[in-house]
C-alpha atoms as an extended CHARMM CRD file, in Angstrom:
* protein
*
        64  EXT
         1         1  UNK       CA             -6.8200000000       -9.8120000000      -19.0790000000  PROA      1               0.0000000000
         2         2  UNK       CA             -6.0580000000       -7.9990000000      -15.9100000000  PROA      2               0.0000000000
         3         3  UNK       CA             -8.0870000000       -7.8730000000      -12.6520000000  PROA      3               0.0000000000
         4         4  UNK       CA             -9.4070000000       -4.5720000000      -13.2750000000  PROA      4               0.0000000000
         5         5  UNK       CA            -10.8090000000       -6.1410000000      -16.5950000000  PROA      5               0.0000000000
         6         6  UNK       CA            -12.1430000000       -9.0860000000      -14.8960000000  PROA      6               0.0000000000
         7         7  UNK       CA            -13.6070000000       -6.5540000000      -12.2400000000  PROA      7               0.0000000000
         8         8  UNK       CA            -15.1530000000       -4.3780000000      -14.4680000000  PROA      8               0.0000000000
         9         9  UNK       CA            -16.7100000000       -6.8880000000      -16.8960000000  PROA      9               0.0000000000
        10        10  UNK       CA            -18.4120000000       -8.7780000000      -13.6550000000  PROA      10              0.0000000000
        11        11  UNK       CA            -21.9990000000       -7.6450000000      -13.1350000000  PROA      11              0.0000000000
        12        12  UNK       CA            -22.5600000000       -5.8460000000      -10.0560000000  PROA      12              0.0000000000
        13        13  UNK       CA            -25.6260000000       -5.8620000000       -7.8520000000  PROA      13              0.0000000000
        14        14  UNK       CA            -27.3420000000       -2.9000000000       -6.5420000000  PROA      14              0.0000000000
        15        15  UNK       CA            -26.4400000000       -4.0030000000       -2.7750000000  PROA      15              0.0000000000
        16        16  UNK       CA            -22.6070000000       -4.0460000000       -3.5280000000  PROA      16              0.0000000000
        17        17  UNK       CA            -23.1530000000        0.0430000000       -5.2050000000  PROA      17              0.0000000000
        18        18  UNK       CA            -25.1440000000        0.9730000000       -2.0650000000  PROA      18              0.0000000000
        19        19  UNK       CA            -22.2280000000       -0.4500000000        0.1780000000  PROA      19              0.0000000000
        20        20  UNK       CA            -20.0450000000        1.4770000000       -1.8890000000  PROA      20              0.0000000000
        21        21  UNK       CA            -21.2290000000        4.6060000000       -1.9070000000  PROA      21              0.0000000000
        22        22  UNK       CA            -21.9330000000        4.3550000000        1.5610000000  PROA      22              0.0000000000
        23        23  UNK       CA            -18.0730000000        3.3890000000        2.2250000000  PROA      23              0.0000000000
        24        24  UNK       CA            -16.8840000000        6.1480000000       -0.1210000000  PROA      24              0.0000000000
        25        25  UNK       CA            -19.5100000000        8.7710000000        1.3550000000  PROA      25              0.0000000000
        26        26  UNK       CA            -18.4110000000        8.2570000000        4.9240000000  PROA      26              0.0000000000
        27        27  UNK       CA            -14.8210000000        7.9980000000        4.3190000000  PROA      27              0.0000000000
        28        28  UNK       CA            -15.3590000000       11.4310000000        2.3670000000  PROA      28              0.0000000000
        29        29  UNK       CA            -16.8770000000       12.6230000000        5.6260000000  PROA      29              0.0000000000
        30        30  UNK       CA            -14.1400000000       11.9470000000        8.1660000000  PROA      30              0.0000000000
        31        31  UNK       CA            -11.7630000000       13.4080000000        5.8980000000  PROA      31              0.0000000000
        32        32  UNK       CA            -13.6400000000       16.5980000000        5.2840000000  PROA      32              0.0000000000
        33        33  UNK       CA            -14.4730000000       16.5240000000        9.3600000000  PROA      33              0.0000000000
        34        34  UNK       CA            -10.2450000000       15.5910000000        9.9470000000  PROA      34              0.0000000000
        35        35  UNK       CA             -9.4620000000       18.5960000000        8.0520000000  PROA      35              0.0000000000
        36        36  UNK       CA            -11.4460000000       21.0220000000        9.7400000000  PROA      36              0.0000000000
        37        37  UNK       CA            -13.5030000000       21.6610000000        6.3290000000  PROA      37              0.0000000000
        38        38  UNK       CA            -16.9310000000       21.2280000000        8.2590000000  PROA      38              0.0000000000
        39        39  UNK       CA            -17.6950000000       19.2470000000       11.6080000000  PROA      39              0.0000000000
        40        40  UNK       CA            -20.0400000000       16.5940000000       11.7140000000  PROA      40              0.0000000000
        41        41  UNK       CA            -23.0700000000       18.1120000000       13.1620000000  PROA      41              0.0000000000
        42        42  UNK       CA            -23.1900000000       20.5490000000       10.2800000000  PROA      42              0.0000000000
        43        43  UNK       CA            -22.6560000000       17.1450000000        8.1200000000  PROA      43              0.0000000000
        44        44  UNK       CA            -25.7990000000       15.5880000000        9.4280000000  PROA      44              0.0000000000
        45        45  UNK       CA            -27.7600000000       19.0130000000        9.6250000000  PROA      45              0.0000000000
        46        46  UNK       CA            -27.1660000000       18.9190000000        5.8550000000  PROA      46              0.0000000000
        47        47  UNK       CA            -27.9340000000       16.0420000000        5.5530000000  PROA      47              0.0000000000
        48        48  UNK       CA            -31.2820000000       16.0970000000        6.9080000000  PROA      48              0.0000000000
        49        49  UNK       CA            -31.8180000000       19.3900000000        5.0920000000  PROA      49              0.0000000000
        50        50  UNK       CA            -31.2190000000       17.3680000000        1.8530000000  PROA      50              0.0000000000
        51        51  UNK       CA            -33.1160000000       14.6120000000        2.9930000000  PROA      51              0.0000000000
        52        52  UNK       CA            -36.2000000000       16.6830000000        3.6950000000  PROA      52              0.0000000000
        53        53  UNK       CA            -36.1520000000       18.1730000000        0.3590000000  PROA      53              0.0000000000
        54        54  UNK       CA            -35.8920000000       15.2010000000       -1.1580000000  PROA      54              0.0000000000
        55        55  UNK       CA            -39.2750000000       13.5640000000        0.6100000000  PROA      55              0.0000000000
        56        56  UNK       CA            -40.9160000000       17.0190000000       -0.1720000000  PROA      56              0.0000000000
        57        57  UNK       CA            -39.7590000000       16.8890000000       -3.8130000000  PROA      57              0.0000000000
        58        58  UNK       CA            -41.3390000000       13.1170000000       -3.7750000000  PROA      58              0.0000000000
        59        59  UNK       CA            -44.9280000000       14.4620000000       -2.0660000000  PROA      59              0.0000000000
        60        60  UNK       CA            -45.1470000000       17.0840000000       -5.2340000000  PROA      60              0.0000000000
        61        61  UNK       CA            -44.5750000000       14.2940000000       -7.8990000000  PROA      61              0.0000000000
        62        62  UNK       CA            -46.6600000000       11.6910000000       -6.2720000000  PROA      62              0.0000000000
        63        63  UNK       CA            -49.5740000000       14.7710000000       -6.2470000000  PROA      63              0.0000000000
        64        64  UNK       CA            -48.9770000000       16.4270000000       -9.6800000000  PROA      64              0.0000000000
């Protein structure tokens, strides 16, 4: 059995797939900043434009 076997088989807790995600998100996010592709301020305007829909998208299920 190999390690990626042994890793893959191993039950993993929802604390270790938030870490991550976050990890892969923000190394996504320096790269795409490095390159020139966006800069972080319209990263984290995004961001809270996504977040924003998401809490409104919450209020209409939580009402409907």
């Amino acid at each position: 059995m190999t390690d990626e076997q042994k890793t893959q088989e191993r039950p993993v807790s929802w604390e270790e797939v938030a870490y991550s995600n976050t990890i892969q998100n923000e190394a996504l996010i320096r790269l795409l900043v490095a390159k020139g592709v966006m800069s972080r301020e319209e990263f984290l305007r995004e961001a809270q434009k996504v977040h924003e829909e998401y809490l409104e998208q919450q209020k209409r299920e939580q009402e409907g």
